[in-house]
N, C-alpha and C positions, 0 to 999 in steps of 0.2 A: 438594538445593537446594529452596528454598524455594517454592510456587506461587507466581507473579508474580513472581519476582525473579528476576535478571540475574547474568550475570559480571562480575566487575570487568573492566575494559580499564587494562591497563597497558602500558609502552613500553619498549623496548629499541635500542640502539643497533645494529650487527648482528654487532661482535666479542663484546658479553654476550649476544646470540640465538644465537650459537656454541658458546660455553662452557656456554649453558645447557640448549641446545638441547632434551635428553632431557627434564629437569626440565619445561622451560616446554611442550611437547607432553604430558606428564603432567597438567600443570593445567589446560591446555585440552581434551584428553578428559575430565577430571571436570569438566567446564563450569564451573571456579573464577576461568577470567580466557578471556582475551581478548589476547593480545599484540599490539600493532601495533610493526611495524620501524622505525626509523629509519635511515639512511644522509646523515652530512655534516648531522643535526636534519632532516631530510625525512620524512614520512611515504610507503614505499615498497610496502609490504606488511603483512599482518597473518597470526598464525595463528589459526584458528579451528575449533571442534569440526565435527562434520561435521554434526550436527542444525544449526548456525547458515549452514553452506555450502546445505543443501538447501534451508531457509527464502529465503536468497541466490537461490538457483536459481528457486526460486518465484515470486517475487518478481518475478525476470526477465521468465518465461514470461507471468506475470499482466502486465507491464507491455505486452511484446511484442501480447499478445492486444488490448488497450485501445486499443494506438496501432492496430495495425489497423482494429477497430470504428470507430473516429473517425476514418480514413481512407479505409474505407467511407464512412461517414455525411457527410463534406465532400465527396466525391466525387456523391453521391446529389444533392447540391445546389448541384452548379456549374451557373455559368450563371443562376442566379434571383438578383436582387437581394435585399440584405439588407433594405430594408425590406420587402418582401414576404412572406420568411421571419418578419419581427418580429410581420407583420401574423398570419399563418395560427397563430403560435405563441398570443398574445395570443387570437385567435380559441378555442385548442384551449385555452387554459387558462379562458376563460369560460363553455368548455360544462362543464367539467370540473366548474366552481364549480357552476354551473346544478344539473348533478344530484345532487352533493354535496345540494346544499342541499332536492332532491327528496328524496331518501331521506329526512334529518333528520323535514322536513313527516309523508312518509309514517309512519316511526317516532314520531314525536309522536302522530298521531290515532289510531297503531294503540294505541298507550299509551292514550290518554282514552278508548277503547270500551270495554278490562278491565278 
């Protein structure tokens, strides 16, 4: 397979996922498709290689990780009013600016003395 390129995703009913079963687990370890099941036009299930199940997996964990931080982080700041927060953000973003724009300054006349 190609860098950058994907399996196809194709669909099955789940008595042609039966019949085909072997076959379609053959194309999905050569990462050539992607099967999703259907059941009654439902999408029910899918099969998929196991590099796309660990990415799955991955994905999870990273997401799990994130909601925590961010449940940390709203936790850190119960109890303080939102404009408060708007205010101290606003505050930490115009120092931020402030010394951005120091550095430039400094980088500028250190350039006009060479």
């Amino acid at each position: 397979m190609a860098i950058g390129t994907f399996p196809t995703t194709e669909t099955m009913n789940v008595s042609e996922t039966r019949k085909q079963l072997s076959e379609a687990l053959n194309r999905v370890h050569r990462r050539e498709t992607r099967v999703v099941v259907e059941k009654s036009g439902i999408a029910v299930g899918a099969l998929v290689s196991m590099d796309d199940l660990a990415r799955l997996r991955s994905i999870d964990e990273d997401r799990a990780r994130l909601l925590e931080s961010l449940a940390q982080t709203r936790k850190a700041f119960e109890g303080i009013p939102p404009e408060e927060i708007e205010a101290e953000i606003e505050k930490a973003i115009a120092e931020v600016k402030a010394e951005r724009r120091r550095k430039r300054e400094q980088e500028v006349e250190l350039a006009s003395r060479a």
